[in-house]
Every structure is written in C-alpha cells, then in structure tokens.
mmCIF file as Biopython writes it, N, C-alpha, C and O atoms, coordinates in Angstrom:
data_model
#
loop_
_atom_site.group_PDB
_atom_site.id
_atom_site.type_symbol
_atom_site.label_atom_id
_atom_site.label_alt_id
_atom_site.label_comp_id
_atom_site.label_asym_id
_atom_site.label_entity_id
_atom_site.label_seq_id
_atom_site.pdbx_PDB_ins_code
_atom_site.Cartn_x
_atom_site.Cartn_y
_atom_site.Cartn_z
_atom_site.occupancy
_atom_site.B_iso_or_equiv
_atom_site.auth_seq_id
_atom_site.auth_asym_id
_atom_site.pdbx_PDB_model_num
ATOM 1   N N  . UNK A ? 1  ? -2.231 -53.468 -58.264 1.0 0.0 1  A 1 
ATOM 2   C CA . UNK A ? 1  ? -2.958 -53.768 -57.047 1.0 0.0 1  A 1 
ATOM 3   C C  . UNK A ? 1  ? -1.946 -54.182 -55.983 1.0 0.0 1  A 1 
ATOM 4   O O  . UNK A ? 1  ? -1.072 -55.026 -56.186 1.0 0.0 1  A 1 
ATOM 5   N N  . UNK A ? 2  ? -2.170 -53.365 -54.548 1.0 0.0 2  A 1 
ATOM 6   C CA . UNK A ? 2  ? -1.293 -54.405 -53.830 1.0 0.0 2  A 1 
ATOM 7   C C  . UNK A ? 2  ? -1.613 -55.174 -53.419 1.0 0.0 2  A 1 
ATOM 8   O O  . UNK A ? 2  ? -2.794 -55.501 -53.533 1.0 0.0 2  A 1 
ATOM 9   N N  . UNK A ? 3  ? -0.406 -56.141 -52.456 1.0 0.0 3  A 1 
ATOM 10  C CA . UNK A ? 3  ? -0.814 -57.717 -52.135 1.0 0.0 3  A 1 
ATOM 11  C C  . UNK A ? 3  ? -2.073 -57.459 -50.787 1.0 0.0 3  A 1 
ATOM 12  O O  . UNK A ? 3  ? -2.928 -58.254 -50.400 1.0 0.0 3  A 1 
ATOM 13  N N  . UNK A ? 4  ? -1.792 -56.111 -50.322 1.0 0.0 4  A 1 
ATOM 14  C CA . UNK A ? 4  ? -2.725 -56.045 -48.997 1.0 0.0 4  A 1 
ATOM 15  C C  . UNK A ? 4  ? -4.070 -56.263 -48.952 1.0 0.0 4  A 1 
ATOM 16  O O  . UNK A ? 4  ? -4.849 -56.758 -48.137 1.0 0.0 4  A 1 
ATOM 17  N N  . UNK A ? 5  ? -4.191 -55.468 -50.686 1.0 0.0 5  A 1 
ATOM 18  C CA . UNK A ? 5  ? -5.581 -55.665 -51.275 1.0 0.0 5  A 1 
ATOM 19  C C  . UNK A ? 5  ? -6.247 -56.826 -52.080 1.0 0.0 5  A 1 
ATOM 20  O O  . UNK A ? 5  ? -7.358 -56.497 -52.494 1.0 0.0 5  A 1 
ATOM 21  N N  . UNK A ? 6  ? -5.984 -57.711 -52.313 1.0 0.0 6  A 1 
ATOM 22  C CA . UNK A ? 6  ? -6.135 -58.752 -52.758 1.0 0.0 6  A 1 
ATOM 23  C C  . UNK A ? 6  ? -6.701 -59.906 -52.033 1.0 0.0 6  A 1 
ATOM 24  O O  . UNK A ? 6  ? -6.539 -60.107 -50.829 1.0 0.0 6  A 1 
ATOM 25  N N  . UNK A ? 7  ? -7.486 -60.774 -52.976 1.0 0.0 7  A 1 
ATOM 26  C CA . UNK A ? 7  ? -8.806 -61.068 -52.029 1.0 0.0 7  A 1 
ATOM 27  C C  . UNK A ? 7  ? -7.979 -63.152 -51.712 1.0 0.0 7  A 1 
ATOM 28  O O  . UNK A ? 7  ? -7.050 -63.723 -52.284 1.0 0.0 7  A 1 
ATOM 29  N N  . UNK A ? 8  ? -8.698 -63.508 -50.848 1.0 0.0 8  A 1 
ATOM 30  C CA . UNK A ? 8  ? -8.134 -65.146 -51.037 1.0 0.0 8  A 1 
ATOM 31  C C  . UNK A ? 8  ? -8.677 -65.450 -52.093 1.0 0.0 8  A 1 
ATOM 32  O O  . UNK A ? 8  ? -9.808 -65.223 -52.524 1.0 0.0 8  A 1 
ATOM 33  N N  . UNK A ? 9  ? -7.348 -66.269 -52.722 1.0 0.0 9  A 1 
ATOM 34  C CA . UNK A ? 9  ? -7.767 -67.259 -53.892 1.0 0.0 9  A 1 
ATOM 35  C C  . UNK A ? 9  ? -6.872 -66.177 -55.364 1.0 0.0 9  A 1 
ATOM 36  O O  . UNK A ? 9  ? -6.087 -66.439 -56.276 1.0 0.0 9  A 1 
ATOM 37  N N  . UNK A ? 10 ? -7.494 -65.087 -54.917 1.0 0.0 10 A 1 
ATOM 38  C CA . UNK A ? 10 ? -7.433 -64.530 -55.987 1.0 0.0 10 A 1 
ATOM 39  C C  . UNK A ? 10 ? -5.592 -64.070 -56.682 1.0 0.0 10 A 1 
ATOM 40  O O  . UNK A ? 10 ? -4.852 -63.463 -55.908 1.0 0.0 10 A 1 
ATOM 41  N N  . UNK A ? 11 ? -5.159 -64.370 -57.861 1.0 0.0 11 A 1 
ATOM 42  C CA . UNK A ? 11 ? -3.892 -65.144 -58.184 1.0 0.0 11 A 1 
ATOM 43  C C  . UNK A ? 11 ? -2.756 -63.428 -59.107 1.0 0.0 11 A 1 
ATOM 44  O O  . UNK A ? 11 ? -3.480 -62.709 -59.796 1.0 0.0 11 A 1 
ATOM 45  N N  . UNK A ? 12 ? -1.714 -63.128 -59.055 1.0 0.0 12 A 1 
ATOM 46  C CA . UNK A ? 12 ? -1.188 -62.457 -59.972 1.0 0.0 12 A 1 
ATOM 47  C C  . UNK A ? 12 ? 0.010  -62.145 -59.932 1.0 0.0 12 A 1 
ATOM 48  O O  . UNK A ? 12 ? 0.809  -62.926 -59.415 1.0 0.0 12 A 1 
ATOM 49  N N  . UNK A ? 13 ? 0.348  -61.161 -60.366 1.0 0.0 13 A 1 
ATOM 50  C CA . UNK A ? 13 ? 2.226  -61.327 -60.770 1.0 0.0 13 A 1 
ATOM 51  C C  . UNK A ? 13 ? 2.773  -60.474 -59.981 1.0 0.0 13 A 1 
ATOM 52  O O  . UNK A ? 13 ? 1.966  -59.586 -59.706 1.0 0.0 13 A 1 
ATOM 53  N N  . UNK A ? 14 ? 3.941  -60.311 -59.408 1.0 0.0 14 A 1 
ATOM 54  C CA . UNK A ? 14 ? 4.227  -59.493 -58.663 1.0 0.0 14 A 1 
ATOM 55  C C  . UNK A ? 14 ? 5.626  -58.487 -59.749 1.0 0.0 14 A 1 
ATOM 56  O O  . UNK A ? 14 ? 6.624  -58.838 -60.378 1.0 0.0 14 A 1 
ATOM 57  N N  . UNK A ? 15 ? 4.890  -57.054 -59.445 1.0 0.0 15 A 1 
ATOM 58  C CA . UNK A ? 15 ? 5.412  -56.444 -60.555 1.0 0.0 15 A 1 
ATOM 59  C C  . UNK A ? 15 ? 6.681  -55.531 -59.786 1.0 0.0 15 A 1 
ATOM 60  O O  . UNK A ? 15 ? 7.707  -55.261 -60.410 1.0 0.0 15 A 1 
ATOM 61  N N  . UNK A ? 16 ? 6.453  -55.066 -58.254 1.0 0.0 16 A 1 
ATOM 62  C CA . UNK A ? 16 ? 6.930  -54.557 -57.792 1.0 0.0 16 A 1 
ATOM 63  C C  . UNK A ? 16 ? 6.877  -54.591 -56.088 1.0 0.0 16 A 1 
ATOM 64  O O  . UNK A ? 16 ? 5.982  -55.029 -55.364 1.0 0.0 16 A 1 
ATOM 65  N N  . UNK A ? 17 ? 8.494  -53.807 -55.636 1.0 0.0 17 A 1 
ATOM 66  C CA . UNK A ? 17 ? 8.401  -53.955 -54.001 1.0 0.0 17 A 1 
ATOM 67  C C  . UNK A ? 17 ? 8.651  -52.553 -53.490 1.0 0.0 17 A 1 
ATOM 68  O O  . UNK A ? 17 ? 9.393  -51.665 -53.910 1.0 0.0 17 A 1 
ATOM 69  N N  . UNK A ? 18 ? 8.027  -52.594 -52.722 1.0 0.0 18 A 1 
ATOM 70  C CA . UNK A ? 18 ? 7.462  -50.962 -52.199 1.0 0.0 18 A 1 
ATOM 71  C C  . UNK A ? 18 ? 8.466  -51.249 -50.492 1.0 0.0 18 A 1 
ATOM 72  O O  . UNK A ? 18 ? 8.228  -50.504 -49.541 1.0 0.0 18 A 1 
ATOM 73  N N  . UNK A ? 19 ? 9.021  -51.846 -50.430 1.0 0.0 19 A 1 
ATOM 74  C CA . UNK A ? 19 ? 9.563  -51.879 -48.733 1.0 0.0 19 A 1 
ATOM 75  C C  . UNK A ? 19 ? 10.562 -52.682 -49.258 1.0 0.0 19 A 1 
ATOM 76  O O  . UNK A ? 19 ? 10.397 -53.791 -49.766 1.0 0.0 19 A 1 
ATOM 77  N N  . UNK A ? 20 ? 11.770 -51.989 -49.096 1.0 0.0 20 A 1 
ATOM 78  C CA . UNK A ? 20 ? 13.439 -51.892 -49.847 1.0 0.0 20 A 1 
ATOM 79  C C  . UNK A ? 20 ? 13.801 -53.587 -48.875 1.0 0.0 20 A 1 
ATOM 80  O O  . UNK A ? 20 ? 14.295 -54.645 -49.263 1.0 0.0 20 A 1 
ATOM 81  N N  . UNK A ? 21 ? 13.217 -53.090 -47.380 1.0 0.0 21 A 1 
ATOM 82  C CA . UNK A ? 21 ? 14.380 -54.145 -46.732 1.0 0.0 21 A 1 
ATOM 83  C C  . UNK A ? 21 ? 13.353 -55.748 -46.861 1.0 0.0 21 A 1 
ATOM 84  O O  . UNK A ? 21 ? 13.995 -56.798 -46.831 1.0 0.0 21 A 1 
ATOM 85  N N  . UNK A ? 22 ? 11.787 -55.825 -47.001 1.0 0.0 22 A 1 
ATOM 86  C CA . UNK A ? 22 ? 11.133 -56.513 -47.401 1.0 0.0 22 A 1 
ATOM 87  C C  . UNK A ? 22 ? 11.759 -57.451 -49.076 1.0 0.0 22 A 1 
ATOM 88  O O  . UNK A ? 22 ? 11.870 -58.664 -49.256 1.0 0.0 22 A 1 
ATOM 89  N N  . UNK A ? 23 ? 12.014 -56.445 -49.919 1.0 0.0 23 A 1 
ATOM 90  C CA . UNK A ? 23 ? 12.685 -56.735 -51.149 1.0 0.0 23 A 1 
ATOM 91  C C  . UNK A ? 23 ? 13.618 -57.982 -50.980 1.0 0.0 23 A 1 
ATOM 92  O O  . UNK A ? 23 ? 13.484 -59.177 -51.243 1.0 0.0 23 A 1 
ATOM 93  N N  . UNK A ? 24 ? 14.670 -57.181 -50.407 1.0 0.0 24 A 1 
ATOM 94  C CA . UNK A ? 24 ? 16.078 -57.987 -49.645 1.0 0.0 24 A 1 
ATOM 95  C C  . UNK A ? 24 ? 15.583 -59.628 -49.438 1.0 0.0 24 A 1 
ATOM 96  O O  . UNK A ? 24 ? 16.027 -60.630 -50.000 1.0 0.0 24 A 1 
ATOM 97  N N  . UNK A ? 25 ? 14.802 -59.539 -48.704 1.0 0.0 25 A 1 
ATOM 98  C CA . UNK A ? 25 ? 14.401 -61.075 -48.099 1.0 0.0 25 A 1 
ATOM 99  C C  . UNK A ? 25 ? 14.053 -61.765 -48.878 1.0 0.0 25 A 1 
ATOM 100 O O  . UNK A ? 25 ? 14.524 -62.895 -49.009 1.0 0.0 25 A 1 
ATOM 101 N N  . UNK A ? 26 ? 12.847 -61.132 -49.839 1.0 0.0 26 A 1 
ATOM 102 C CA . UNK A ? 26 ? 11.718 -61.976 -50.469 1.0 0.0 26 A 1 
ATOM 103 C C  . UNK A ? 26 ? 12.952 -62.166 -52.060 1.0 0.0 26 A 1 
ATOM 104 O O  . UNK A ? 26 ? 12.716 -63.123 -52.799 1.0 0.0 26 A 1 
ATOM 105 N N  . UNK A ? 27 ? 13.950 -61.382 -52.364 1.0 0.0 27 A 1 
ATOM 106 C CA . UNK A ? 27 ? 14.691 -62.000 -53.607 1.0 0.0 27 A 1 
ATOM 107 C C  . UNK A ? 27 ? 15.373 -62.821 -53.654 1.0 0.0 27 A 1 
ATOM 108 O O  . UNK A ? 27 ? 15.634 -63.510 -54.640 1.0 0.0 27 A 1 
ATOM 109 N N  . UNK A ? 28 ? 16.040 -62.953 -51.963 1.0 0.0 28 A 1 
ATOM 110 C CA . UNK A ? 28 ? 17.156 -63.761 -51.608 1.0 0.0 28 A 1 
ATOM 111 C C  . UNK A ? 28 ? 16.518 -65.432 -51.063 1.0 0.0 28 A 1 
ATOM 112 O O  . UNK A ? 28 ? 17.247 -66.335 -50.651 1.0 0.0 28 A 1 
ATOM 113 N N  . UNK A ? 29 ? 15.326 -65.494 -51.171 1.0 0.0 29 A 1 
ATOM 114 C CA . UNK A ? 29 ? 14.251 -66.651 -51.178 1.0 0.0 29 A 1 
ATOM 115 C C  . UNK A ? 29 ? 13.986 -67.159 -52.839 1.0 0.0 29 A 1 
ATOM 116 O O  . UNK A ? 29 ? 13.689 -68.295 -53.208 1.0 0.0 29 A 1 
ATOM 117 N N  . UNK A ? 30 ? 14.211 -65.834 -53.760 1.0 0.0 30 A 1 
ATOM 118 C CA . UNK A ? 30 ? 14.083 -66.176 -54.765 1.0 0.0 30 A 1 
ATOM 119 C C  . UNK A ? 30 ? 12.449 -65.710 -55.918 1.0 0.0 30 A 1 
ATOM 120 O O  . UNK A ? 30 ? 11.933 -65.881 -57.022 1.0 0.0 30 A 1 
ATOM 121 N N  . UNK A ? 31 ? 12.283 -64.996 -54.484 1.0 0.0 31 A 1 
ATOM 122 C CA . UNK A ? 31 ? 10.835 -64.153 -54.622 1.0 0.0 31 A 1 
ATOM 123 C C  . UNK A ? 31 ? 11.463 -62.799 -55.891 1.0 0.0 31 A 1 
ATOM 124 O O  . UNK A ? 31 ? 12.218 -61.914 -55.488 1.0 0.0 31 A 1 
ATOM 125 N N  . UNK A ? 32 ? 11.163 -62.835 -56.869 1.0 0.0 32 A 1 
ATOM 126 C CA . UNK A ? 32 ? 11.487 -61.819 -58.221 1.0 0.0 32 A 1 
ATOM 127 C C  . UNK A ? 32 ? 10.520 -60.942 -58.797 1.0 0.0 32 A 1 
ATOM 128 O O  . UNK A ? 32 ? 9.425  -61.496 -58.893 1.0 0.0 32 A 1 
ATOM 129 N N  . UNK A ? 33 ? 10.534 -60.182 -59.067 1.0 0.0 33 A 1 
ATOM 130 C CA . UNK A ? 33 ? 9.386  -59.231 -59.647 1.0 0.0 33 A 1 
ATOM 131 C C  . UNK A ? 33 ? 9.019  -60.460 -60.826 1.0 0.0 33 A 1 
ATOM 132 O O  . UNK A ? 33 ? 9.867  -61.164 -61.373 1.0 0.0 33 A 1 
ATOM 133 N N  . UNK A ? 34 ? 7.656  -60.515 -61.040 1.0 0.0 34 A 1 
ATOM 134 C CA . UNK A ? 34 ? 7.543  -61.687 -62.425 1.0 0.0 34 A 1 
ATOM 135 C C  . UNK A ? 34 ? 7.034  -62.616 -61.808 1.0 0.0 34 A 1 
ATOM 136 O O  . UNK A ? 34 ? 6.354  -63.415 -62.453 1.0 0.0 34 A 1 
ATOM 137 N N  . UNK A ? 35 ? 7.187  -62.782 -60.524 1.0 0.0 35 A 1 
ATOM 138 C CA . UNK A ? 35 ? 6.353  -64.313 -59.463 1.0 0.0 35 A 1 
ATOM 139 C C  . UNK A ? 35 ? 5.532  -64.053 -59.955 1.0 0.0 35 A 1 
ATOM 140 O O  . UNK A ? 35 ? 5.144  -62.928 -60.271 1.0 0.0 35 A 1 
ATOM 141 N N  . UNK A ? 36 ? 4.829  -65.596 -60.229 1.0 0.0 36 A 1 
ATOM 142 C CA . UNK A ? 36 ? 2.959  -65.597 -59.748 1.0 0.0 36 A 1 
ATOM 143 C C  . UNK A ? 36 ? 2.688  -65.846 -58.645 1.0 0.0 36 A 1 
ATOM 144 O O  . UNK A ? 36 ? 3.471  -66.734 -58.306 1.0 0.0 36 A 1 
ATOM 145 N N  . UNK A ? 37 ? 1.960  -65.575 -57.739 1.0 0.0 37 A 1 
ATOM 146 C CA . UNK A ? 37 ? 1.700  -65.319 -56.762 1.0 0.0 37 A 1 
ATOM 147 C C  . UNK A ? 37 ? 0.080  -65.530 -56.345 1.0 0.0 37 A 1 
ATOM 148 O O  . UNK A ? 37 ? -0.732 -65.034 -57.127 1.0 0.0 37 A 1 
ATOM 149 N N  . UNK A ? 38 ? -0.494 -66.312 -55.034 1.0 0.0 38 A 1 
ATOM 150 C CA . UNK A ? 38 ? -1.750 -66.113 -54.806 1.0 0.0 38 A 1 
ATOM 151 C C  . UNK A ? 38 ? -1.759 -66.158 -53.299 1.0 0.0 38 A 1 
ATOM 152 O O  . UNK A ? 38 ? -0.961 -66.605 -52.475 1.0 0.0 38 A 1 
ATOM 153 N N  . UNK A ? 39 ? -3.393 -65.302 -53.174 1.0 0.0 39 A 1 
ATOM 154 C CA . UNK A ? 39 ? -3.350 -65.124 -51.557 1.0 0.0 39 A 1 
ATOM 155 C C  . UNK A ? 39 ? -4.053 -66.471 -51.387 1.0 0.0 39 A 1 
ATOM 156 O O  . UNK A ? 39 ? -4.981 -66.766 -52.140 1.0 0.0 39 A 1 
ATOM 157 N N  . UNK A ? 40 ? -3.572 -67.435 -50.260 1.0 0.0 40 A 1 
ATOM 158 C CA . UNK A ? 40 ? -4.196 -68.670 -50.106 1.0 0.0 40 A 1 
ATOM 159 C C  . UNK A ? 40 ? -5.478 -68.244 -48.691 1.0 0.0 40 A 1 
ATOM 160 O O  . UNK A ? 40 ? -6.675 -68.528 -48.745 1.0 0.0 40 A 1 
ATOM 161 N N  . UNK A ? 41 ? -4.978 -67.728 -47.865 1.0 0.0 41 A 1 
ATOM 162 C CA . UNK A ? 41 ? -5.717 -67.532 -46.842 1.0 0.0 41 A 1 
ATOM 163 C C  . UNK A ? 41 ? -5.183 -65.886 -45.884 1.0 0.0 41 A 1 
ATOM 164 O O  . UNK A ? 41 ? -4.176 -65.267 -46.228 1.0 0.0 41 A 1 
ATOM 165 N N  . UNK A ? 42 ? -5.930 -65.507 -44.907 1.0 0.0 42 A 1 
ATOM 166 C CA . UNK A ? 42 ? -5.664 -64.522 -44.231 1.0 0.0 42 A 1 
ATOM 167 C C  . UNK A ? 42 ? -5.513 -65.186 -42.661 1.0 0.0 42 A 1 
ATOM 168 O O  . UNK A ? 42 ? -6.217 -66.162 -42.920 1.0 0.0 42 A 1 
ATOM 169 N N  . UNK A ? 43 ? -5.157 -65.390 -41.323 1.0 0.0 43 A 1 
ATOM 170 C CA . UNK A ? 43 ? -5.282 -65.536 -40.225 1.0 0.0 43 A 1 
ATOM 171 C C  . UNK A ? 43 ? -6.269 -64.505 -39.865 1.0 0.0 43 A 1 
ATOM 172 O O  . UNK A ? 43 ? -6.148 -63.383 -40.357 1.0 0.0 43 A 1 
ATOM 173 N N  . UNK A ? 44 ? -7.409 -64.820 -38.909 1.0 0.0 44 A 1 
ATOM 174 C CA . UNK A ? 44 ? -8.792 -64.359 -38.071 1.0 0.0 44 A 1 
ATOM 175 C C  . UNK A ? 44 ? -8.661 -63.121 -37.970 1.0 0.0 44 A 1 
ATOM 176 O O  . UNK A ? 44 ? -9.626 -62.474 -37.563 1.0 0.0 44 A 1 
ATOM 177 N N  . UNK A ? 45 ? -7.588 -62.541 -38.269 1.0 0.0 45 A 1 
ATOM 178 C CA . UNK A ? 45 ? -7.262 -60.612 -37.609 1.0 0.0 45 A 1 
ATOM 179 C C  . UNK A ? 45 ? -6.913 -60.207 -38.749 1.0 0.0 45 A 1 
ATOM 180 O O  . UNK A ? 45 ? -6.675 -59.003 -38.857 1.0 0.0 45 A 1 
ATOM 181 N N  . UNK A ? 46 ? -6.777 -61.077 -39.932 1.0 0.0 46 A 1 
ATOM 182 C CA . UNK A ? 46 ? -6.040 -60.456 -40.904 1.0 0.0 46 A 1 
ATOM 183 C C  . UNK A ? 46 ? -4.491 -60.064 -40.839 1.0 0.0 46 A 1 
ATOM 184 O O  . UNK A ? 46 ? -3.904 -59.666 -41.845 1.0 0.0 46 A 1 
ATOM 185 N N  . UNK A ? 47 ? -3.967 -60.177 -39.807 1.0 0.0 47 A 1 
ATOM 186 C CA . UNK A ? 47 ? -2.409 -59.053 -39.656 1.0 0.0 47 A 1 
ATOM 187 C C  . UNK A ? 47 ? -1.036 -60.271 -40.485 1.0 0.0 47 A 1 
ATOM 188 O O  . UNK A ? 47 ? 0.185  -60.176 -40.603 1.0 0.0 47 A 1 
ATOM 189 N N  . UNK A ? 48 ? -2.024 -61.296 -40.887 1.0 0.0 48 A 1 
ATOM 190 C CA . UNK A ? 48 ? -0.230 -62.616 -41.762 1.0 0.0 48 A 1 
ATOM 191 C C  . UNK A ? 48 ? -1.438 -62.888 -42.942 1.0 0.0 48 A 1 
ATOM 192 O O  . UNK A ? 48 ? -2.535 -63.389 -42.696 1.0 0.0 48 A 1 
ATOM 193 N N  . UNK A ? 49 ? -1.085 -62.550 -43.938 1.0 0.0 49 A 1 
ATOM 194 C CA . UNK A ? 49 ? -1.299 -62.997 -45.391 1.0 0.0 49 A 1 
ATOM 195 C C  . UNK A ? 49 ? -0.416 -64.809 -45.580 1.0 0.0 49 A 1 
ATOM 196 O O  . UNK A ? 49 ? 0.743  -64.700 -45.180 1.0 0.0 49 A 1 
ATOM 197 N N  . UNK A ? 50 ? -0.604 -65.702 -45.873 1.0 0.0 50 A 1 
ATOM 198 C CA . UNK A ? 50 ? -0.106 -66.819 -46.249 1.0 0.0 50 A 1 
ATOM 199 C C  . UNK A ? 50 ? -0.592 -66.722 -48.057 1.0 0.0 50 A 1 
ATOM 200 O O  . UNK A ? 50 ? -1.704 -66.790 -48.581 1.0 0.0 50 A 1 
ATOM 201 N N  . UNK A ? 51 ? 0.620  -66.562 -48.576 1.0 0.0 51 A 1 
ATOM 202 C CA . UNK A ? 51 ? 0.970  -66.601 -50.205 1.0 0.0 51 A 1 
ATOM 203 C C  . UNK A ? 51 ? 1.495  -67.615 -50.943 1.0 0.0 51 A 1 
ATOM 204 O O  . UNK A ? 51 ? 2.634  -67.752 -50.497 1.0 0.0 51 A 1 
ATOM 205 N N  . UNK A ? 52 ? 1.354  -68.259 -51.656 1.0 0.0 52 A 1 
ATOM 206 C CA . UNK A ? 52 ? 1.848  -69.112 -52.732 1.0 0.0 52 A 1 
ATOM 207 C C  . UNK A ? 52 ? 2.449  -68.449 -53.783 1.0 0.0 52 A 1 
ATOM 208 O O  . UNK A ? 52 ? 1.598  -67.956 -54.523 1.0 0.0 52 A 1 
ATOM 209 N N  . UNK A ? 53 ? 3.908  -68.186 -54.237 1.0 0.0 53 A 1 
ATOM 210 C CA . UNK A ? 53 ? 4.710  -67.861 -54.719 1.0 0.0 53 A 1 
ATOM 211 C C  . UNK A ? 53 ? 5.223  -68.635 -55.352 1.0 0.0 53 A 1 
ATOM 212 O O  . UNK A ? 53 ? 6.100  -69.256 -54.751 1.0 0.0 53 A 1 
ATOM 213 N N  . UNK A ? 54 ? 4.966  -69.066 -56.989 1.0 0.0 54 A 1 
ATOM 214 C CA . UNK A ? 54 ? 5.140  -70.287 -57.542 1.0 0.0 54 A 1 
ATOM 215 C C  . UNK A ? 54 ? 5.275  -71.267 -56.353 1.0 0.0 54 A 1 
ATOM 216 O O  . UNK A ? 54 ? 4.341  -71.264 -55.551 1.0 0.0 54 A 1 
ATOM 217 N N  . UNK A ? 55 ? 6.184  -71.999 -56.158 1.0 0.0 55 A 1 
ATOM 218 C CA . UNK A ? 55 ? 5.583  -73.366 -55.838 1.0 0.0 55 A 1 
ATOM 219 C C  . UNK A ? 55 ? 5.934  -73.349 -54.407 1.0 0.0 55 A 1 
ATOM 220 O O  . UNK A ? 55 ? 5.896  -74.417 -53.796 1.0 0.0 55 A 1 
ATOM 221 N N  . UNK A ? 56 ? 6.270  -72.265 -53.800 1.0 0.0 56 A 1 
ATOM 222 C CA . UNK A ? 56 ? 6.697  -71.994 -52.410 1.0 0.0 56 A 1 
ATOM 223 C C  . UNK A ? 56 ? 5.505  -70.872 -51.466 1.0 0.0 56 A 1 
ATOM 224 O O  . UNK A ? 56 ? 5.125  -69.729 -51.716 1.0 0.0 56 A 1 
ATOM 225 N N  . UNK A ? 57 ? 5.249  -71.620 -50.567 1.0 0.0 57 A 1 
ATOM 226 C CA . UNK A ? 57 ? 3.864  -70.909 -49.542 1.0 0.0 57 A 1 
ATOM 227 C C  . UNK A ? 57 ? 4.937  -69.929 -48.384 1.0 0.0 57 A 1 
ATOM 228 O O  . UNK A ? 57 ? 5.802  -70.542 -47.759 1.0 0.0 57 A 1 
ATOM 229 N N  . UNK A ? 58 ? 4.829  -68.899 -48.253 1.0 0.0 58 A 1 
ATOM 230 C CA . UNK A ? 58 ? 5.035  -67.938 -47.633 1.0 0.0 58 A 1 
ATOM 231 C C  . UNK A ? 58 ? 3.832  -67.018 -46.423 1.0 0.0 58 A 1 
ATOM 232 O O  . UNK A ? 58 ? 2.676  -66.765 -46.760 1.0 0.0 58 A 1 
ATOM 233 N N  . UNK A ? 59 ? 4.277  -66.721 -45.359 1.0 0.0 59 A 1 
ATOM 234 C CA . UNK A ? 59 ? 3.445  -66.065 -44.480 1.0 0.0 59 A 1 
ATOM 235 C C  . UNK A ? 59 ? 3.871  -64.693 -44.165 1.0 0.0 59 A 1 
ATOM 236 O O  . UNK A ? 59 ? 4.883  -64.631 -43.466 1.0 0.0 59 A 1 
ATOM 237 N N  . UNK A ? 60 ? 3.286  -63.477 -44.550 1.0 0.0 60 A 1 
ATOM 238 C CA . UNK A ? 60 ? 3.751  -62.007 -44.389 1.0 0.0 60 A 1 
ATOM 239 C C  . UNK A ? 60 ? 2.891  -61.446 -43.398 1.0 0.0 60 A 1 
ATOM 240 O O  . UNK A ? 60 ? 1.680  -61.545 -43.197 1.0 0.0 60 A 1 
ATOM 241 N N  . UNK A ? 61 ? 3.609  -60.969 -42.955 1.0 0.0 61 A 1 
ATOM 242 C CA . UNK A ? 61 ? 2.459  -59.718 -41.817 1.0 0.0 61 A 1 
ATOM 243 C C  . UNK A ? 61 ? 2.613  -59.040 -42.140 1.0 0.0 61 A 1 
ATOM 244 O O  . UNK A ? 61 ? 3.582  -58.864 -42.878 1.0 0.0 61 A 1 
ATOM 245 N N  . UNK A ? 62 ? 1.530  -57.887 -41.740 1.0 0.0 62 A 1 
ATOM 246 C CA . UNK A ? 62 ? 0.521  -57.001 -42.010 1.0 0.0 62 A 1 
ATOM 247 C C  . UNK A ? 62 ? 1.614  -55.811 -42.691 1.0 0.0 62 A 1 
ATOM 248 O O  . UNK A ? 62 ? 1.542  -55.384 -43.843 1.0 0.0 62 A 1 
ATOM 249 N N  . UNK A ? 63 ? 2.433  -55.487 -41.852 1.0 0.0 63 A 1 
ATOM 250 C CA . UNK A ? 63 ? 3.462  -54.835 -41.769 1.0 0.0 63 A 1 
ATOM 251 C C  . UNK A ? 63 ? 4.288  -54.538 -42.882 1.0 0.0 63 A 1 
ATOM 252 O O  . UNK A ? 63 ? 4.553  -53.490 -43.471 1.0 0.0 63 A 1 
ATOM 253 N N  . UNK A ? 64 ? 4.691  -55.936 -43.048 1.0 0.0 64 A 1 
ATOM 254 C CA . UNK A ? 64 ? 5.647  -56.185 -44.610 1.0 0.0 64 A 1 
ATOM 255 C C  . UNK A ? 64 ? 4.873  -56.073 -45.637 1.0 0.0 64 A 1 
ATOM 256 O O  . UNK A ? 64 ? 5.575  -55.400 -46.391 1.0 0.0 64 A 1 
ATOM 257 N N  . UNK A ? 65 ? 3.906  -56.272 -46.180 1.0 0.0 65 A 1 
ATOM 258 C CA . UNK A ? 65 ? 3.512  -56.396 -47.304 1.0 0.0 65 A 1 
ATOM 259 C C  . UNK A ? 65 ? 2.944  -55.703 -48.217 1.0 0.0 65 A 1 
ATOM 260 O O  . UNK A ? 65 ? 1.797  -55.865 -48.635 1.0 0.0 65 A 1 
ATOM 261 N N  . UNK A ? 66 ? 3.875  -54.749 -48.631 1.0 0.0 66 A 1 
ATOM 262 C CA . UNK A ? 66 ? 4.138  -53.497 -49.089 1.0 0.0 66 A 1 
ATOM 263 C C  . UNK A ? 66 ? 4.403  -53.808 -50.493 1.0 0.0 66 A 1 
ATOM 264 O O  . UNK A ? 66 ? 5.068  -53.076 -51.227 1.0 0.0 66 A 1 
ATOM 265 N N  . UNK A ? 67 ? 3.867  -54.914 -50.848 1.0 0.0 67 A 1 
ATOM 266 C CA . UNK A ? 67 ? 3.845  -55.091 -52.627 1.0 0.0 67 A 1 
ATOM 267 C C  . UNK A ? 67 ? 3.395  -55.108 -53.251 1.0 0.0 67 A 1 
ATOM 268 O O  . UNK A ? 67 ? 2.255  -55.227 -52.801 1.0 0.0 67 A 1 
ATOM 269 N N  . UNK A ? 68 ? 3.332  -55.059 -54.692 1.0 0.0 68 A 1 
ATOM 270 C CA . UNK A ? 68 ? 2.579  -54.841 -55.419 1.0 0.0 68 A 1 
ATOM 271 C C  . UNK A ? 68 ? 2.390  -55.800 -56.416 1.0 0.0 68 A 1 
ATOM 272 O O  . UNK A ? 68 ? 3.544  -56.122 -56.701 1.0 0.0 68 A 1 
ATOM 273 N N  . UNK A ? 69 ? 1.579  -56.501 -57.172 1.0 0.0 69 A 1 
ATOM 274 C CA . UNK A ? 69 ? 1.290  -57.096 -57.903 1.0 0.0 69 A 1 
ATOM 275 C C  . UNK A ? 69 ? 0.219  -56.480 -59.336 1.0 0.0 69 A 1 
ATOM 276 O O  . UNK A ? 69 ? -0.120 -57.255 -60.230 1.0 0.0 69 A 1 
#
C-alpha cells in the first residue's frame, strides 16, 4: 500500500521508496525500509501527510510521498 493511500491513524512498515531523491533524505534522518510508521493526520487540502516514524513525527507533501508501506 502506499503512504498516499493510507487512512489517519492507520499504522505499517515501510517496505519501500519509490522517489530515489525522497529516499536520500528520509535514510539520512534515519527513515529505513522496516520503519513503523503511522499517518497521524492530513492538513484541510490534504497536499502534507504528518507521519510518525517510530518515535520521530515527520510532515511530507503531496509530492514526495512516493512510498510504500
């Protein structure tokens, strides 16, 4: 499933990264294929996902979030 599709609340592993230069960022944060991961909320337009990534909250737009879980 990707992260785009995934509902709030709803929690899982991130198995893979579909956007090479997205990758880059989110490993060098420490973000690894194997995270657990949950969508906490969406902003009113939807276009920034805010994620909980083990114990670190992250905000992606619409754009980036080309992953997969």
């Amino acid at each position: 499933m990707r992260l785009a599709d995934m509902k709030d609340n709803e929690e899982g592993i991130l198995v893979r990264f579909e956007d090479e230069s997205l990758a880059v960022k989110l490993m060098a944060m420490g973000v690894l294929p194997g995270s657990r991961l949950m969508i906490i909320r969406r902003n009113g337009f939807g276009k920034t996902l805010y994620v909980r990534v083990d114990q670190m909250h992250l905000a992606i737009r619409k754009k980036k979030r080309n992953a997969s879980s």
